[in-house]
N, C-alpha and C positions, 0 to 999 in steps of 0.2 A: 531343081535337079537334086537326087539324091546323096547324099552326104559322101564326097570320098571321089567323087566323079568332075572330069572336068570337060571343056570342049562343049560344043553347040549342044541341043538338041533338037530336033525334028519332030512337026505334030506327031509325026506316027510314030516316034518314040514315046511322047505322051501316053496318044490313043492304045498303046500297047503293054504300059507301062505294068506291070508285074505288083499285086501287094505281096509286101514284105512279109506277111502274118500269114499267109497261106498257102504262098508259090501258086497261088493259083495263074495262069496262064489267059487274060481278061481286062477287054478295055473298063476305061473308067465307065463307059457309059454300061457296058455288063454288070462291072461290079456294082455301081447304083443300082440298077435293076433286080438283083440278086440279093444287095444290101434290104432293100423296102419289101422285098417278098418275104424276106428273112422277119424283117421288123414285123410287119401287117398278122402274118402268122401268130409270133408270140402275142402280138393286140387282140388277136382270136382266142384264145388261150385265156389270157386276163378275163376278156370280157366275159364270157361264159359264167367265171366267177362272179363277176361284180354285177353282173344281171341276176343273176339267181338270187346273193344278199340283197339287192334291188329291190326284189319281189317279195321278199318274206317279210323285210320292215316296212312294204308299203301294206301287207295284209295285216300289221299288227293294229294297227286300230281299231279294227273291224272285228276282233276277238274279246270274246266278253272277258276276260279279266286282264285287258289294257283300263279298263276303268279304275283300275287296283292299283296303279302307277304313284308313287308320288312325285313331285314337283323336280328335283335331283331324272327320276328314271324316265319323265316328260323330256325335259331338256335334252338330256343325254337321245335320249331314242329320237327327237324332232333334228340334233346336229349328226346323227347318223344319215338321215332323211338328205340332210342338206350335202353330207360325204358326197352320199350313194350317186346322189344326181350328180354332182359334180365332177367327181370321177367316172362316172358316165360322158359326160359333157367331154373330159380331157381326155378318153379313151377313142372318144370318134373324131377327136379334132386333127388327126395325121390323113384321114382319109376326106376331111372336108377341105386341107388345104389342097388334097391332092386334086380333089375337082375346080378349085378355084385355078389352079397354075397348070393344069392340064395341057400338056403341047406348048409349053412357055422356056421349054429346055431347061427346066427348075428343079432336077430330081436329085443333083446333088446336095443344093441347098434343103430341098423335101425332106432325105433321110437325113441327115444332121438335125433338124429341126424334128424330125420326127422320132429321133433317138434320145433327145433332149425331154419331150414332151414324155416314151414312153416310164425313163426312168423316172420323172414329177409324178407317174400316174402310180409306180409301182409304192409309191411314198403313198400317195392316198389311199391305195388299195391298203398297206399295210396299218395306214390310220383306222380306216373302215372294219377294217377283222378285229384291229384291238377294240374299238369301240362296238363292237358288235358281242364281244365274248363280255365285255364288261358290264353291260345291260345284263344278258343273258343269266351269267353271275349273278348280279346284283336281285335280280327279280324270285331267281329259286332260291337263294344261296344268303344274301344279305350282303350288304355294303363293300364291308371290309374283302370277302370274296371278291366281288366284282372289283374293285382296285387291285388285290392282288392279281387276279387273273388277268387284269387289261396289263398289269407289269407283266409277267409271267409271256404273252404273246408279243407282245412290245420287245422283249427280250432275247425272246427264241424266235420270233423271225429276224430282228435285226441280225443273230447270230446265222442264223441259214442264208441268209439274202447278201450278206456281206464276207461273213466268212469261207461259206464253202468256195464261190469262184475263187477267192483268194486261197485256198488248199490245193483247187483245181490247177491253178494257174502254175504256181511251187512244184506240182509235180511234174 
């Protein structure tokens, strides 16, 4: 029961129940629906990106001057490899649970679990670009480049990814 209220309530006060954050007008079973379309979207969004870095580090072997790599720019370029999939792997795991509970009345647990999962992914995505600019760095540029620059992304996305909803939110 919401904070301040007292006396019974009735399913269909439940099933009717109003979020507080939107006044939107929407059973719970709406708002989960509307919640996961919301989520799957922005998972659409992500992915696009993290398919596409996907692609470029898996063509990089195949390019004659990956043979020029030294041991430091192997590593680093083979634990991007190992990101890229895995943040792949965590970006479709909201839509494999969704096949697995299908018709199981599990949508609210789903989105929770799947809002849980997208912001892990938004963390590896953000791992992946720093280590992605740091290679990149390091290969044209030299060392010291590629460390400052995996700082430099590390830094300015932390500050956009965290700071602006919190300016957004303030205002």
């Amino acid at each position: 029961m919401p904070d301040g209220q007292t006396g019974s309530r009735t399913p269909h006060d439940d099933a009717h129940e109003q979020s507080s954050s939107d006044d939107r007008d929407e059973t719970r079973v709406e708002r989960a629906d509307r919640n996961w379309d919301e989520l799957l979207q922005e998972m659409r969004i992500v992915q696009t990106g993290v398919q596409i870095l996907t692609g470029f580090l898996l063509t990089l072997p195949f390019q004659a001057r990956f043979d020029t790599l030294d041991e430091y720019q192997r590593t680093l370029f083979l634990g991007l490899v190992v990101a890229a999939v895995t943040t792949t792997g965590v970006l479709v795991l909201p839509v494999r649970a969704h096949r697995s509970l299908f018709r199981q009345g599990q949508k609210q647990p789903l989105v929770e679990a799947g809002d849980r999962i997208a912001r892990a992914c938004l963390v590896l995505v953000g791992l992946l670009m720093t280590g992605a600019a740091a290679l990149v760095f390091d290969v044209v540029l030299g060392r010291v480049e590629g460390l400052v620059a995996a700082g430099a992304v590390l830094v300015g996305l932390s500050t956009l990814w965290l700071g602006v909803p919190r300016w957004i939110a303030r205002r």
